[in-house]
C-alpha positions as CSV (number, residue, x, y, z in Angstrom):
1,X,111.9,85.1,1.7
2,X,113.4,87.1,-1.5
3,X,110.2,88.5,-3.6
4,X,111.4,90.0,-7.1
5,X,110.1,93.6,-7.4
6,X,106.6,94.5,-9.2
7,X,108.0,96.5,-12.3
8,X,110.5,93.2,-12.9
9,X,108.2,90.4,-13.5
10,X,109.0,88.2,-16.1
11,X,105.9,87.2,-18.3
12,X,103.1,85.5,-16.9
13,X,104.7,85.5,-13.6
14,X,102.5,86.5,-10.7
15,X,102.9,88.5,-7.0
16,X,99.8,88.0,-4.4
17,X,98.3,91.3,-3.9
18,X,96.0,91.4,-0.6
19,X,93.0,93.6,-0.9
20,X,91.2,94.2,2.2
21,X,87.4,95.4,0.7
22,X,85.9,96.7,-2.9
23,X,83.1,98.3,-3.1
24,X,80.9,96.2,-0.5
25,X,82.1,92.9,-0.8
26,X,85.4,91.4,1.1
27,X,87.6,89.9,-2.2
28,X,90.6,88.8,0.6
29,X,94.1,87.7,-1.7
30,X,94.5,88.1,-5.2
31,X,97.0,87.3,-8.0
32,X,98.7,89.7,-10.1
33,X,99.7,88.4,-13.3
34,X,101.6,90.5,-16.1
35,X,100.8,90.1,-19.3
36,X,103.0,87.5,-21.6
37,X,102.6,90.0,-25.1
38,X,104.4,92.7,-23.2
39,X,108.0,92.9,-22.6
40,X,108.0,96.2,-20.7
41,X,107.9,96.9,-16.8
42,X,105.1,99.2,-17.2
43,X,101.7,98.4,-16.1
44,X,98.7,98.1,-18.7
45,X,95.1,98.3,-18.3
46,X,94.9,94.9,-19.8
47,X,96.1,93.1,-17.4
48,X,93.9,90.7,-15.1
49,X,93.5,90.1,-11.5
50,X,92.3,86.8,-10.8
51,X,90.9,85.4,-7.0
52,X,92.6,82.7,-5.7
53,X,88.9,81.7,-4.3
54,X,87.4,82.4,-7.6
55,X,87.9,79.1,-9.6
56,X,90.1,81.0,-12.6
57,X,87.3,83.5,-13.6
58,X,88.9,86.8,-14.5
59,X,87.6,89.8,-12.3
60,X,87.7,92.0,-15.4
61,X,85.2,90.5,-16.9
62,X,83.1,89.6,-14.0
63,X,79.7,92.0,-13.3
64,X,79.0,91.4,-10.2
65,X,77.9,94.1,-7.9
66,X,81.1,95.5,-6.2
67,X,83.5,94.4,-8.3
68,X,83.4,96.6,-11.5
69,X,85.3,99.0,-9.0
70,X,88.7,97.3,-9.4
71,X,89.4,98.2,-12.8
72,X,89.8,102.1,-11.9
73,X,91.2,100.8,-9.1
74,X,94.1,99.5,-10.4
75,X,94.3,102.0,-13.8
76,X,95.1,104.3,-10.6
77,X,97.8,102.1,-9.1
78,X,100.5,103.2,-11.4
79,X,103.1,104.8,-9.2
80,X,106.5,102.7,-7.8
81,X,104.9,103.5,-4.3
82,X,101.8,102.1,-4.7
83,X,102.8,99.2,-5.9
84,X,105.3,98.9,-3.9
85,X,102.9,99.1,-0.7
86,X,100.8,96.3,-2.2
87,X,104.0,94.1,-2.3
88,X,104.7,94.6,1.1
89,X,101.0,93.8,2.4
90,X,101.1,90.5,0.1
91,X,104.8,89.7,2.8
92,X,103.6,86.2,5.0
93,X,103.0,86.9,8.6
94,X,106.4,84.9,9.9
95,X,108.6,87.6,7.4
96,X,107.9,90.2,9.5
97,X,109.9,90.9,12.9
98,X,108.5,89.3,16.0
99,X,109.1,90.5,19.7
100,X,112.3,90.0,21.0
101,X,113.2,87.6,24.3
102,X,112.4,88.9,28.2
103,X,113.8,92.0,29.2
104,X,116.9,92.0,31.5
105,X,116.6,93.5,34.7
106,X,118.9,93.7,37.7
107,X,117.1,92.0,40.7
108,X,118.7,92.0,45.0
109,X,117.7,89.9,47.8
110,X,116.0,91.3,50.2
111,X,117.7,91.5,53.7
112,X,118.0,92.3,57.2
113,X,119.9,95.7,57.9
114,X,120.7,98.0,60.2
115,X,119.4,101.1,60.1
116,X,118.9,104.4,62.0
117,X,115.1,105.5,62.6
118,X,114.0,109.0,62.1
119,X,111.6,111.2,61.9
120,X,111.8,114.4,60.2
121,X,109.4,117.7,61.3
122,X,109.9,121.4,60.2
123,X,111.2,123.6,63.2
124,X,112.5,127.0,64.2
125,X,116.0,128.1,65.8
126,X,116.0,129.9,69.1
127,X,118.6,131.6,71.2
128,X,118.5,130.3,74.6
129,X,118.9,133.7,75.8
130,X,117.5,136.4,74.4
131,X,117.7,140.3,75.6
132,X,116.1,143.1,74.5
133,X,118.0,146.4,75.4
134,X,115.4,149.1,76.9
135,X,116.3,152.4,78.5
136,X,115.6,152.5,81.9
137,X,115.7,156.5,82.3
138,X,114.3,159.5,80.4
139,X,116.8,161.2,78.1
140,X,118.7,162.1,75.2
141,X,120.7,159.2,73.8
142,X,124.5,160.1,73.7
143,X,126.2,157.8,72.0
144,X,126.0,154.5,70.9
145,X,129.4,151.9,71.3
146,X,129.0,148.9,69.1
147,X,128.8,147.6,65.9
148,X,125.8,146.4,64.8
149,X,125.3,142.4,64.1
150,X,128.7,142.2,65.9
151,X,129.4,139.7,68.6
152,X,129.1,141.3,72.6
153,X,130.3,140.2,75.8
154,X,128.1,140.4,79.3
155,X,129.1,143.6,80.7
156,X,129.9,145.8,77.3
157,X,129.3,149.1,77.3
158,X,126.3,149.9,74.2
159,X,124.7,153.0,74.5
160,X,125.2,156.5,76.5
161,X,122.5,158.7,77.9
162,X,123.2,162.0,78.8
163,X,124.9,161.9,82.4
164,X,124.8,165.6,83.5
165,X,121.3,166.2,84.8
166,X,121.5,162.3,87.1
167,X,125.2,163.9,88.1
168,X,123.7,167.1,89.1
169,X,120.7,165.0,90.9
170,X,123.6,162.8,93.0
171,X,125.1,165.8,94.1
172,X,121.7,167.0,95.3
173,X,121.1,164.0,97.5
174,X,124.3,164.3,99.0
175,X,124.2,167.6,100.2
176,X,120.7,166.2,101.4
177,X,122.2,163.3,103.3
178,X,125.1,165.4,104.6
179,X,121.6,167.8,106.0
180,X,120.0,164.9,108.0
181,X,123.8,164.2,109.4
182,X,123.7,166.8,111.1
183,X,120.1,167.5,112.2
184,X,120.5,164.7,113.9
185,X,123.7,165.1,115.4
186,X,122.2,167.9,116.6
187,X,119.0,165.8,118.3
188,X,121.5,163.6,119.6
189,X,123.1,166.2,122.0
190,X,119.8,167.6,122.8
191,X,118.5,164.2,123.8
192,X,121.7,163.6,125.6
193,X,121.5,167.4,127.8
194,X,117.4,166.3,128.8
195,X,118.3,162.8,130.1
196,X,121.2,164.1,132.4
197,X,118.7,167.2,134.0
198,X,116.1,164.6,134.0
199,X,118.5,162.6,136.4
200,X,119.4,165.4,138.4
201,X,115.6,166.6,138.3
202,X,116.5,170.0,136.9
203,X,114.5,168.6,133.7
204,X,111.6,167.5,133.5
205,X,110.2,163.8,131.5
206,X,108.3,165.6,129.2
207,X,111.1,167.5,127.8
208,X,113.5,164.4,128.0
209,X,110.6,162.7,126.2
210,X,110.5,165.1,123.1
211,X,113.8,164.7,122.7
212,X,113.9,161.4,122.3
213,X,111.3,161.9,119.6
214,X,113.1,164.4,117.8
215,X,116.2,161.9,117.6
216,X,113.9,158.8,116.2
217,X,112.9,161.6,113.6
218,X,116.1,162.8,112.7
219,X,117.4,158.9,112.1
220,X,114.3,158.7,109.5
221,X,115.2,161.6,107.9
222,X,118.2,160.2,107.4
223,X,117.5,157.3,106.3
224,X,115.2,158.7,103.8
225,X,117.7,161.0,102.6
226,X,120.3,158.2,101.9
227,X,117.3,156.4,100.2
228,X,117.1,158.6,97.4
229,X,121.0,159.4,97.1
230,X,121.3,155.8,96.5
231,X,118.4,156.0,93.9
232,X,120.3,159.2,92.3
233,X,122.9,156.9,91.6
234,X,121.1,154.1,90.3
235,X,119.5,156.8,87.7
236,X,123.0,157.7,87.0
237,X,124.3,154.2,86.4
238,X,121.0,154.0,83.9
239,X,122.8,156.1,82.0
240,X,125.0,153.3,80.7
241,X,123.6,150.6,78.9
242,X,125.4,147.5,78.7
243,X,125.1,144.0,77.3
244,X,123.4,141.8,80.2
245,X,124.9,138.1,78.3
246,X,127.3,136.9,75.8
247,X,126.3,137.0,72.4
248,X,125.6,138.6,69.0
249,X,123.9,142.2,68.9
250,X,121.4,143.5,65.9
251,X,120.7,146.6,64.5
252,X,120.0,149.8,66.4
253,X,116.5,151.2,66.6
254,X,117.0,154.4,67.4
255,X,120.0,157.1,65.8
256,X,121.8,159.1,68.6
257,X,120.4,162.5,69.7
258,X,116.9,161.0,70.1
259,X,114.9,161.1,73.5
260,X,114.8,157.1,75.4
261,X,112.9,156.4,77.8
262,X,110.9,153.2,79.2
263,X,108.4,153.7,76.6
264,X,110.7,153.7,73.5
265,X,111.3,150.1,73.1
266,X,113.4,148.3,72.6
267,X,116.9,149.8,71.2
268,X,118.4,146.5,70.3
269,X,118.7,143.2,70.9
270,X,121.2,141.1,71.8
271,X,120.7,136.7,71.6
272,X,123.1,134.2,72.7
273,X,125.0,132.2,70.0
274,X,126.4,128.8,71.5
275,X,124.5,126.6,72.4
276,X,121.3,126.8,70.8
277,X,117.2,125.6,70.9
278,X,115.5,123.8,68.5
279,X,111.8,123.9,68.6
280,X,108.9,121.9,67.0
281,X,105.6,121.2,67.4
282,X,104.7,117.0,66.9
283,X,100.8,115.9,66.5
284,X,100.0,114.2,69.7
285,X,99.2,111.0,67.6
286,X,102.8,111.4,66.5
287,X,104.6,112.1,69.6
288,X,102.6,109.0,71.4
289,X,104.2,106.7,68.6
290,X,107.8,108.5,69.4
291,X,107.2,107.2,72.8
292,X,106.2,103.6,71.6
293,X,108.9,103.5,69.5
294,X,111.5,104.7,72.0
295,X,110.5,103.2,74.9
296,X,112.8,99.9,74.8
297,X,116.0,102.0,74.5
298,X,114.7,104.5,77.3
299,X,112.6,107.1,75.9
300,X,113.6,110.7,74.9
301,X,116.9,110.0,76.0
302,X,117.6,107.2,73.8
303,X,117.5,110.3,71.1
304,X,119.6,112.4,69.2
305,X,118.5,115.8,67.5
306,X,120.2,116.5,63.8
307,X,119.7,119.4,61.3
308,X,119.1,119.6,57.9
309,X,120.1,123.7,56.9
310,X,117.6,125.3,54.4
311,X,120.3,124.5,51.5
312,X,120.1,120.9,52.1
313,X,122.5,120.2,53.9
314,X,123.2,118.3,56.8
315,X,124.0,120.1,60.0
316,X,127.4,118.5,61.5
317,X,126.7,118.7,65.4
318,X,124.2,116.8,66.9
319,X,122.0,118.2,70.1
320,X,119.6,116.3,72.6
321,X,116.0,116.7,73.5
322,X,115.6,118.3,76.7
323,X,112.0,119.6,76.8
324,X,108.9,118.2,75.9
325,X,105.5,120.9,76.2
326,X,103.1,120.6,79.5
327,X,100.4,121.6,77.0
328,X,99.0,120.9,74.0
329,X,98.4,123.4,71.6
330,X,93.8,123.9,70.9
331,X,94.0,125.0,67.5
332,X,96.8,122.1,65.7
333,X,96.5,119.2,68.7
334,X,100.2,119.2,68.7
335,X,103.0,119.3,71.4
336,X,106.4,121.6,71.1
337,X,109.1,119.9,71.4
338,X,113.1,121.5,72.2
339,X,115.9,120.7,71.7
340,X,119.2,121.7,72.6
341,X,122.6,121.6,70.2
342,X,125.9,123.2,70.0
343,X,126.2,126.0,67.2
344,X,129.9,126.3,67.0
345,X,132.4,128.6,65.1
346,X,133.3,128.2,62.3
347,X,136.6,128.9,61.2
348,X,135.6,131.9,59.1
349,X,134.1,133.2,61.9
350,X,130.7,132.9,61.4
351,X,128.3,130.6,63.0
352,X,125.8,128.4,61.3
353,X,122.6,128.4,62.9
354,X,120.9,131.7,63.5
355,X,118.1,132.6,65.4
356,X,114.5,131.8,64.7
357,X,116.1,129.9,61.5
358,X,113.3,127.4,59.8
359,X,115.0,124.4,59.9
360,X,114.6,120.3,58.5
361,X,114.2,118.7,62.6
362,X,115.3,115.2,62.9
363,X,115.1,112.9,65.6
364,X,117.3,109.8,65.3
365,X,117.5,106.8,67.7
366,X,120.8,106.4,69.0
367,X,120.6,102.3,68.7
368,X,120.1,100.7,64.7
369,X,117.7,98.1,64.3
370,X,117.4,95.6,62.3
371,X,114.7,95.7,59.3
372,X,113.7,94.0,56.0
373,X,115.1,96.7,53.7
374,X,115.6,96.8,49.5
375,X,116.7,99.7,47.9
376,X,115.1,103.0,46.8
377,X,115.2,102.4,43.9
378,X,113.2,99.2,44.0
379,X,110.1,100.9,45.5
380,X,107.2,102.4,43.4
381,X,104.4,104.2,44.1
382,X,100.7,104.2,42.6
383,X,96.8,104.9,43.7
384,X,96.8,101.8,46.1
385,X,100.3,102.4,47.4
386,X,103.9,101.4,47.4
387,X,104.8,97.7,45.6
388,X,107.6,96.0,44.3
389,X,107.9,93.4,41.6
390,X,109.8,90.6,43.0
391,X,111.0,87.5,40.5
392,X,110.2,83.7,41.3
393,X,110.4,80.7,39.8
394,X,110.5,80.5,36.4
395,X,112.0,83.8,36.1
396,X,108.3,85.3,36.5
397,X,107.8,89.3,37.8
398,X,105.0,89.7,39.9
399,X,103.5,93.0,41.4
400,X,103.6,92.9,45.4
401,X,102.0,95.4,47.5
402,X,104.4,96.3,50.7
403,X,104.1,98.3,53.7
404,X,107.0,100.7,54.4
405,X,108.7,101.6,57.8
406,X,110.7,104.2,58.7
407,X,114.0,104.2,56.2
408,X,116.9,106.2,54.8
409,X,117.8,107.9,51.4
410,X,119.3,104.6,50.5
411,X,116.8,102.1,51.8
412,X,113.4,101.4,52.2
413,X,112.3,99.6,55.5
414,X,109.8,96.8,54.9
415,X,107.2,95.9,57.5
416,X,104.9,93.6,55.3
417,X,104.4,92.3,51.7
418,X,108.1,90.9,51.7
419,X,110.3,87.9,52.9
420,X,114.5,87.5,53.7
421,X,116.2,86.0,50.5
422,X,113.5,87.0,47.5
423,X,114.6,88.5,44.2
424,X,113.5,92.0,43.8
425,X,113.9,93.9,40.8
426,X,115.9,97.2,41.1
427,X,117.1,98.1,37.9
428,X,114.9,97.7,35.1
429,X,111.6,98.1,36.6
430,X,110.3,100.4,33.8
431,X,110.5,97.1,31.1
432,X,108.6,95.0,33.6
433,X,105.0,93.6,33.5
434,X,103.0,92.2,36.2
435,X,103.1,88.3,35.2
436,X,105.5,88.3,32.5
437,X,109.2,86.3,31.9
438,X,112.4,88.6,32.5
439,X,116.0,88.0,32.8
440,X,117.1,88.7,35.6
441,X,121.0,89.3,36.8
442,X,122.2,90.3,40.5
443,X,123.4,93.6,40.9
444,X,125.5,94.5,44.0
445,X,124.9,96.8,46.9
446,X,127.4,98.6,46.5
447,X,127.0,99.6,42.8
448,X,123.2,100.7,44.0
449,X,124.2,102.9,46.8
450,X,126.6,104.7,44.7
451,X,123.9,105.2,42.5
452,X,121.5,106.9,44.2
453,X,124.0,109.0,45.9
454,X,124.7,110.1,42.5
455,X,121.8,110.8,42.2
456,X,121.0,112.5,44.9
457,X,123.8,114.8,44.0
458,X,121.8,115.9,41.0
């Protein structure tokens, strides 16, 4: 509809002007006519407005209450703009722009698919062995013989304790041993001289008697001399400290030329590297649906343990659950769990998993199952829970509440609220309203799943 502008108005043409109130009284549409004496575009006080409801009586002249206002009214209204704006309010309702046609969306059928159930709980690394490195005698420590964080072998030589006092002390015993050698070599030949008088009786019993008692006492001594020799040297061999397993050694707790002893502590520690535990606690309410869930595909062993590293990523190797607590734990009502997995080398020659690491747990079954899925993406989440809006006939998006399984990063699992074949809207969602027409077009898998791993990526 073309409208010729205010200030151009040929004489005694008139423009509908729409005021909404004056003064107290509603006057609804008027006319606006310019005056036929005047040849000018600008506006003059003498101009009249005249109600289309009003029968042809000029509002200038009238005096009724409220409408002696429009005159300064309109002596005000001088300005391009204002006019203008009354133009514009004066447009018909079907000039101006209307909504525009359903909002396209990108809707899937929901299907069966095959996916892997897990269950994700935090959980610590732990060295399967783990040794911490105490001195068994008093002294002053030598020497330490290793690098510190540096990988061991069973049987390496670490630290040194003085030898020459547990020397000196071995060489004591000896010379005691070599003593009790020869008392009782001695008792032997005096036993020996008292049995052959006794048989001759030259001797008497009592003497052959104490003899014999002398020789039983002499094999003691012996015996107890040997003891101790042999403990000499165990002292001695205390002296060396060395690494009772394979594995990786930490910092030293105490700098040589220090007194060790039993009470110091420990003066390292050494843990083994490959393989490693796992361990995390599960509510008891969890772990009994774990065994619910597993039980078709033969429990615990049906299951395999992954990884995720504290950077997000996802551990390569894969270990087995090999331990499941004989107690559960007062204070949380939960049951540790361990597992066991293999923590390779890496070809820089490091090692990914370290001990007593906080790690992402999950347990995955070793058999997919088959499940209702849809995509991520199609899920939302509000006060009353997760829906979808799914689109039947007539192109109509309704709101459906669903109940969600266990699923992946790609794929939501759908245990209720959903059937095989309907339309659910994936791409889109954020135009659509509960009850209302869309347009909707099928998008493919595949062009979702590299979506949201694009986006997980970000």
């Amino acid at each position: 509809m073309n409208m010729p502008c205010p200030l151009f108005l040929q004489a005694d043409q008139t423009i509908p002007v729409a005021v909404a109130t004056l003064g107290s009284r509603s006057l609804g549409l008027f006319d606006w006519r310019r005056p036929a004496a005047r040849s000018s575009g600008t506006i003059h006080s003498n101009r009249s407005i005249t109600p289309r409801h009003s029968g042809g009586r000029d509002l200038v002249r009238s005096r009724s209450p409220g409408i002696t206002g429009v005159v300064p009214m309109l002596k005000r209204a001088r300005s391009l703009a204002t006019v203008g704006a009354l133009w514009a309010l004066a447009l018909p309702v079907h000039a101006q722009s209307g909504p525009g046609g359903p909002p396209s969306v990108g809707v899937i059928a929901a299907a069966m698919t095959a996916i892997t159930e897990t269950t994700e709980i935090n959980g610590r690394v732990q060295a399967i062995e783990r040794v911490d490195l105490t001195a068994r005698v008093t002294g002053f420590l030598d020497e330490r013989l290793f690098v510190e964080g540096a990988d061991v072998k069973k049987g390496d030589l670490l630290f040194r304790i003085e030898r020459a006092p547990f020397e000196a002390e071995v060489e004591a015993r000896r010379a005691t041993v070599a003593q009790a050698q020869a008392q009782l070599e001695n008792v032997n030949l005096t036993l020996a001289r008292a049995e052959k008088l006794l048989e001759t009786n030259a001797g008497t019993q009592s003497a052959a008697d104490n003899a014999r008692a002398a020789q039983r006492t002499a094999v003691a001594q012996l015996n107890l001399t040997q003891a101790q020799l042999r403990q000499a040297e165990i002292n001695l061999e205390y002296t060396l400290i060395r690494s009772p397993v394979d594995g990786r050694i930490g910092r030293a707790a105490i700098t040589d030329g220090n007194v060790v002893g039993p009470s110091s502590g420990a003066l390292a520690t050494v843990v083994s590297q490959d393989p490693i535990y796992v361990t995390f606690p599960v509510p008891v309410r969890r772990l009994l649906q774990l065994h619910s869930q597993f039980a078709a595909d033969g429990g615990f062993e049906s299951v395999r343990v992954r990884l995720q590293l504290p950077d997000g990523r996802l551990y390569g190797p894969h270990g087995t659950l090999e331990f499941v607590d004989i107690n559960v734990a007062r204070d949380t009502d939960s049951v540790v769990l361990r597992g066991r997995i293999p923590n390779p080398r890496l070809p820089t020659g490091r090692r990914e998993l370290t001990n007593d690491e906080l790690v992402r747990v999950i347990i995955q079954s070793v058999k997919p199952r088959e499940v209702l899925t849809v995509p991520r993406a199609a899920v939302l989440k509000d006060q009353q829970g997760d829906y979808v809006y799914v689109v039947g006939e007539k192109d109509i998006a309704q709101q459906r509440r669903v109940k969600l399984g266990q699923s992946t990063p790609e794929a939501a699992a759908v245990l209720d609220g959903l059937k095989v074949g309907e339309r659910v809207v994936v791409e889109g969602v954020q135009r659509v309203r509960p009850n209302s027409p869309v347009a909707p077009a099928p998008v493919a898998a595949a062009a979702i799943k590299a979506s949201a791993v694009a986006e997980g990526a970000r």
